[in-house]
LUMZA-472315 format. One record per residue (C-alpha): residue number from 1; x, y, z negated; residue in three letters. Coordinates in Angstrom, 1 decimal. Layout:
PAVO    k      px      py      pz    r
PAVO  NUM       X       Y       Z  ALA
...
This chain:
PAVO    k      px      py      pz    r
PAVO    1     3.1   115.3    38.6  UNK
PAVO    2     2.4   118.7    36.1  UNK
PAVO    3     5.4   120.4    35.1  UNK
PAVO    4     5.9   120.7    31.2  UNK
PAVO    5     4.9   122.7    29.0  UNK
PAVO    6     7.9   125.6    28.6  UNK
PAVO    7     7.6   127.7    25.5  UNK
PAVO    8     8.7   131.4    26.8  UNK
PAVO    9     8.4   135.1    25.3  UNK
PAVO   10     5.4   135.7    27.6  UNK
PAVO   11     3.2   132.3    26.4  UNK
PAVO   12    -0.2   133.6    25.0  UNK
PAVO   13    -0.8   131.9    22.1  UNK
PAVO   14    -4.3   132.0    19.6  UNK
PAVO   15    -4.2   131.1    15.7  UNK
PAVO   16    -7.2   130.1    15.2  UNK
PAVO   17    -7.6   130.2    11.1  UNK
PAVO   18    -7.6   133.4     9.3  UNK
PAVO   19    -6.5   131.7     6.3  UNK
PAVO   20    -3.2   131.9     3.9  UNK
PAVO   21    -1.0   130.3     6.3  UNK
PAVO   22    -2.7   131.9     9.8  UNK
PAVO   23    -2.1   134.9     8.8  UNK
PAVO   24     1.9   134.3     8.1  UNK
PAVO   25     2.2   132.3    11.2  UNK
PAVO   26     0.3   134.9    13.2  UNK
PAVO   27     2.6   138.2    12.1  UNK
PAVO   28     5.8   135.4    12.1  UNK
PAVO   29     5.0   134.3    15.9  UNK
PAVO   30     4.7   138.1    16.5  UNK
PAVO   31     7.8   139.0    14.9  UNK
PAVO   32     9.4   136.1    17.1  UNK
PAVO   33     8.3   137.8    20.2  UNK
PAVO   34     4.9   135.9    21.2  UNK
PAVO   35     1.6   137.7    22.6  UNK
PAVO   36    -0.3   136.7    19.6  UNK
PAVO   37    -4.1   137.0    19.7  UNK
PAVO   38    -5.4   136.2    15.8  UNK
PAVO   39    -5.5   135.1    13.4  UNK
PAVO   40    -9.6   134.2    14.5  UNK
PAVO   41   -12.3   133.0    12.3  UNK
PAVO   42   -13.4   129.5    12.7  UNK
PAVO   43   -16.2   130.6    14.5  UNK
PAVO   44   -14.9   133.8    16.4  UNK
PAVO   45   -15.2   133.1    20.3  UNK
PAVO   46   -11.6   131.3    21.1  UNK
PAVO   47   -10.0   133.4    23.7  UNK
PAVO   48    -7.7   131.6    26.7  UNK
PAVO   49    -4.6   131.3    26.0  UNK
PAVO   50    -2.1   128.9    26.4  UNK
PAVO   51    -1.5   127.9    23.3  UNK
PAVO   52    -4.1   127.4    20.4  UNK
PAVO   53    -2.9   126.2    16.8  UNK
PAVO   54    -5.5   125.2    14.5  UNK
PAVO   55    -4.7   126.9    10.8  UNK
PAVO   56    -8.0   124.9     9.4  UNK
PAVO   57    -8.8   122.6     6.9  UNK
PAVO   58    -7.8   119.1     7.7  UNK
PAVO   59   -11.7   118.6     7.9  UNK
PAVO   60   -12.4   121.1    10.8  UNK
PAVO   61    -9.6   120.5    13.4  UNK
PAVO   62   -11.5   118.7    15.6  UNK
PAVO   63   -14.8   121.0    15.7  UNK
PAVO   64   -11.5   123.9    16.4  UNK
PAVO   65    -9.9   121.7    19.0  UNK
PAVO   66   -13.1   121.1    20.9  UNK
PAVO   67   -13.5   124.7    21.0  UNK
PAVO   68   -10.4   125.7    22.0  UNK
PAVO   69    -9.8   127.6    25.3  UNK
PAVO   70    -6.2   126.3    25.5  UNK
PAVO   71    -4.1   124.7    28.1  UNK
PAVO   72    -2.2   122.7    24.5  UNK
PAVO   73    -3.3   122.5    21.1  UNK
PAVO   74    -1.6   122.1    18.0  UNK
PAVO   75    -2.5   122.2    14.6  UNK
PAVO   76    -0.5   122.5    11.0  UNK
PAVO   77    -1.3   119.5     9.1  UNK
PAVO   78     1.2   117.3     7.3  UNK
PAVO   79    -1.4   114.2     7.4  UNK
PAVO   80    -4.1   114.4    10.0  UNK
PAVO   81    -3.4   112.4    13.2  UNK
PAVO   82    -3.2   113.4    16.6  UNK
PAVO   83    -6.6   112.3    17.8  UNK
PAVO   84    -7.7   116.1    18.7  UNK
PAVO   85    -5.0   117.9    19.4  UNK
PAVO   86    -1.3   117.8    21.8  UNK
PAVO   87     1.0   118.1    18.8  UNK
PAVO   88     1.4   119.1    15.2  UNK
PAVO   89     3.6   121.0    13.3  UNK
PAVO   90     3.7   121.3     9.5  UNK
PAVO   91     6.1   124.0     7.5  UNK
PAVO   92     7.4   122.5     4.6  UNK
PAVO   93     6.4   125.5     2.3  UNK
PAVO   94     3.7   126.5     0.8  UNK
PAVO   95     2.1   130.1     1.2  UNK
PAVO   96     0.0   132.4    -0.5  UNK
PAVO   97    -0.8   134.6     2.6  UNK
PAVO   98     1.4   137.6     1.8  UNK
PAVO   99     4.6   136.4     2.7  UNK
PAVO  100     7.0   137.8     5.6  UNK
PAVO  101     7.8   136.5     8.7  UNK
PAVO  102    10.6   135.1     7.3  UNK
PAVO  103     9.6   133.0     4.9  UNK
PAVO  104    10.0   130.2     8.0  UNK
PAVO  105    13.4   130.7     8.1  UNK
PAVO  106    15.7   127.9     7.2  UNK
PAVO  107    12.8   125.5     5.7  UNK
PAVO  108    12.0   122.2     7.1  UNK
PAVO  109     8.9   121.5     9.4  UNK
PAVO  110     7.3   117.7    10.6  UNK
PAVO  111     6.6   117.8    14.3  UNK
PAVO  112     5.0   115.0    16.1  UNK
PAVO  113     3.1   114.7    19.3  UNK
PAVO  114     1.2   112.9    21.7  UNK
PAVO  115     3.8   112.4    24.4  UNK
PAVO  116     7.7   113.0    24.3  UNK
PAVO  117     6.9   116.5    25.9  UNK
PAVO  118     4.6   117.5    23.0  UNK
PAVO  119     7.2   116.6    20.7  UNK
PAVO  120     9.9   118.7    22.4  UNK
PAVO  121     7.5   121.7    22.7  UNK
PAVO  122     6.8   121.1    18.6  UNK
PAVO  123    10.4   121.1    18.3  UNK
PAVO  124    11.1   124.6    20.4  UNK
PAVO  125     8.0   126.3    18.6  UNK
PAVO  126     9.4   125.0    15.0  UNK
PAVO  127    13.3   127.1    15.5  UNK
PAVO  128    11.9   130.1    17.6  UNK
PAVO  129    10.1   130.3    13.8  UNK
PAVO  130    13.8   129.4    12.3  UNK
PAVO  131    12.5   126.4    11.2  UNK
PAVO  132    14.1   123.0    11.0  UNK
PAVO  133    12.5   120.0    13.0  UNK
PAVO  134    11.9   116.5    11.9  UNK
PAVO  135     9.8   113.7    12.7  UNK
PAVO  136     8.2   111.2    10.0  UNK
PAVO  137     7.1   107.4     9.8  UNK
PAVO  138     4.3   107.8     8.1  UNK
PAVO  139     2.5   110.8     7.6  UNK
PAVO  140     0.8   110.5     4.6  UNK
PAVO  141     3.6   108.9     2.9  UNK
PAVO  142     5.5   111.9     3.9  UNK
PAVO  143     2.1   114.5     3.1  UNK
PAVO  144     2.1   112.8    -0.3  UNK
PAVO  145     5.6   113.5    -0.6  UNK
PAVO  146     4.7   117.2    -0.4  UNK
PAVO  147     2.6   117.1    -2.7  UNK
PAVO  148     4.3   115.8    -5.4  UNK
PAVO  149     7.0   118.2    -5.0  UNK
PAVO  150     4.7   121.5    -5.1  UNK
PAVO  151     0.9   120.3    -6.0  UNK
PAVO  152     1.9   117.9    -8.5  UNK
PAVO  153     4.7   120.1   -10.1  UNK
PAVO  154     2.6   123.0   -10.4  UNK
PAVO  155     0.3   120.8   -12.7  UNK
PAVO  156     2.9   119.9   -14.7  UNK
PAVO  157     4.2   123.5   -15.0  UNK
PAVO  158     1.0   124.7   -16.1  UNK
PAVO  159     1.0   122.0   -19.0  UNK
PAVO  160     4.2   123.1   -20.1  UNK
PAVO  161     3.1   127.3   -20.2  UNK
PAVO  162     0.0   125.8   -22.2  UNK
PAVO  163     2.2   124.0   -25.0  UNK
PAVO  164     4.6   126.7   -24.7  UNK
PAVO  165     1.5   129.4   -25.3  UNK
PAVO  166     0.3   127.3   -28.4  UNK
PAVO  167     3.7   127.2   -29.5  UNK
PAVO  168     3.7   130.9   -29.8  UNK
PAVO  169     6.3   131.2   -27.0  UNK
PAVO  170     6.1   134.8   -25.1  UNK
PAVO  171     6.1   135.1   -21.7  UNK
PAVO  172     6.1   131.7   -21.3  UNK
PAVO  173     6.2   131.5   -17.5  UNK
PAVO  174     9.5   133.9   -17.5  UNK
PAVO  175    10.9   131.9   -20.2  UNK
PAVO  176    10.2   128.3   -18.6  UNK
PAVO  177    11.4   129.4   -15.3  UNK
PAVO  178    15.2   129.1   -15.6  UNK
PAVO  179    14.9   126.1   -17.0  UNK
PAVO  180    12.8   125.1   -13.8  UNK
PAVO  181    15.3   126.2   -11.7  UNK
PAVO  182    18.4   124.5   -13.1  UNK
PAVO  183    16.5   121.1   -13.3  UNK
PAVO  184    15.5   121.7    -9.5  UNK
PAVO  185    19.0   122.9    -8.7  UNK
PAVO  186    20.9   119.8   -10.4  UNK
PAVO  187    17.8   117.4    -8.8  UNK
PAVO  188    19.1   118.8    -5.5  UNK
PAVO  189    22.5   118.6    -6.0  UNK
PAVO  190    22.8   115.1    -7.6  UNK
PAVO  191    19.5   113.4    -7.9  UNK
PAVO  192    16.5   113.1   -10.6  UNK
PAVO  193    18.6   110.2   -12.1  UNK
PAVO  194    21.8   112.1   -12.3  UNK
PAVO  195    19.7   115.1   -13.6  UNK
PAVO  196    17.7   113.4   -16.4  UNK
PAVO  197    17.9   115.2   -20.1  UNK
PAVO  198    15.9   115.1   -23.0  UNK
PAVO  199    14.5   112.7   -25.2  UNK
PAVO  200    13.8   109.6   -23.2  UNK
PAVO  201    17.3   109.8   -21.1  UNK
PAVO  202    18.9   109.8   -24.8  UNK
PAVO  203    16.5   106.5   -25.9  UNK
PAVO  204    15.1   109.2   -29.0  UNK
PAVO  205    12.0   107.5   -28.9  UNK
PAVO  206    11.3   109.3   -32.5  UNK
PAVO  207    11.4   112.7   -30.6  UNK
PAVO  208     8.9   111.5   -27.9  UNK
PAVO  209     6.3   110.3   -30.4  UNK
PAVO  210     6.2   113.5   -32.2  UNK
PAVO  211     6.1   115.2   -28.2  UNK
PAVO  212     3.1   112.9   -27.9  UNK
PAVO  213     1.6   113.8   -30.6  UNK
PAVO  214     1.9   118.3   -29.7  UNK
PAVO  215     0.5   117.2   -26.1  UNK
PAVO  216    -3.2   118.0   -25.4  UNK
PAVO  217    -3.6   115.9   -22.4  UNK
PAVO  218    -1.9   112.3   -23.9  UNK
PAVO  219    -2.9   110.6   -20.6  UNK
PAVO  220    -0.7   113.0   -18.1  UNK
PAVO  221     2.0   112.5   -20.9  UNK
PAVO  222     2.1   108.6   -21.3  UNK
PAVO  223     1.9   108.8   -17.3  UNK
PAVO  224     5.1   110.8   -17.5  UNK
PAVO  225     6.6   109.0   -20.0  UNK
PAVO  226     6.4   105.7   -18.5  UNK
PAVO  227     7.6   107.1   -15.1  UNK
PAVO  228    10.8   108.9   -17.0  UNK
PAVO  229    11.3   106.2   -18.4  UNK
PAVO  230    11.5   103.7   -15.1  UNK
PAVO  231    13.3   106.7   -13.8  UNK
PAVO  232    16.1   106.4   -16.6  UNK
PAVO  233    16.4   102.9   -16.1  UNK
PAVO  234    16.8   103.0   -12.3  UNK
PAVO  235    19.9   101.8   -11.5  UNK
């Protein structure tokens, strides 16, 4: 029988991936005390280690699996299954490559793995980053999750600086953001129900027509619409 995998100061570990979120994880698995050796191209010559985690596209895990020189492999996708690799983990952030070390503290990660030992290594790897584990059902229900709170919103944020910009508003991004906040802030603290405003929470169906009627893109907004309304009238 082979002993478990133990996560320890001294495991060598390769991030292969030298993209936005390799090079976090790399300087924030340094900063936690690992011997770090990355983050490595996609087609830099994978050195051993015992631990290689796959910062690639979806699309190119299993070509960075097969080359890995690893005794486990992970990789860092929210939706991709386990086919090629020991175990996943997948922050619950989104990155933009410059980011400290830190920015894994306190935010939520989705672990999984092949065999009960997988998971628990997931797990030990996700809070000596200061993450917080979890496990999913289904993981593209949860992936799509993901991406309508940060994908999708950011599409609807840029809508709103466009109207706001052709309504002559300054700074529009600076002047939306509080706004953003507060509506995120009461959505966490109470729900989206309890933290409906505006127009169609109020029934003004006047107000929404003339809304309609400013909006560029009259498809994203009767797709909003519709689902505020159901929203409203959620019990």
């Amino acid at each position: 029988m082979t002993s478990a995998f133990v996560l320890a100061p001294e495991t060598t570990i390769a991030v292969i991936g030298a993209g936005r979120l390799g090079t976090v994880l790399a300087g924030a698995l340094r900063a936690a005390g690992f011997d770090v050796r990355g983050p490595l191209g996609r087609t830099d010559e994978a050195p051993e280690t015992d631990l290689a985690i796959l910062a690639v596209p979806d699309g190119a895990i299993a070509d960075a699996a097969a080359t890995a020189n690893s005794t486990k492999t992970a990789h860092l996708s929210g939706a991709t299954a386990l086919d090629a690799v020991d175990f996943s983990i997948h922050p619950l952030q989104t990155f933009t490559g410059t980011e400290p070390p830190e920015v894994f503290h306190g935010i939520g990660a989705a672990v999984d793995g092949r065999t009960d030992d997988d998971t628990q290594l997931a797990r030990d790897l996700a809070r000596a980053l200061g993450m917080t584990p979890f496990t999913v059902d289904g993981r593209a229900t949860y992936h799509a999750a993901a991406s309508f709170a940060s994908n999708f919103v950011l599409t609807v944020l840029d809508t709103a600086e466009q109207l706001a910009t052709a309504a002559g508003v300054e700074n529009p991004r600076e002047t939306l953001a509080p706004l953003v906040r507060q509506t995120v802030d009461n959505w966490q603290r109470g729900g989206a129900n309890a933290a409906l405003t505006g127009p169609i929470a109020r029934g003004d169906e006047a107000t929404v027509a003339r809304q309609r009627e400013a909006a560029d893109d009259k498809a994203l907004f009767d797709a909003l619409a519709t689902a505020t309304r159901a929203l409203k009238d959620r019990a």
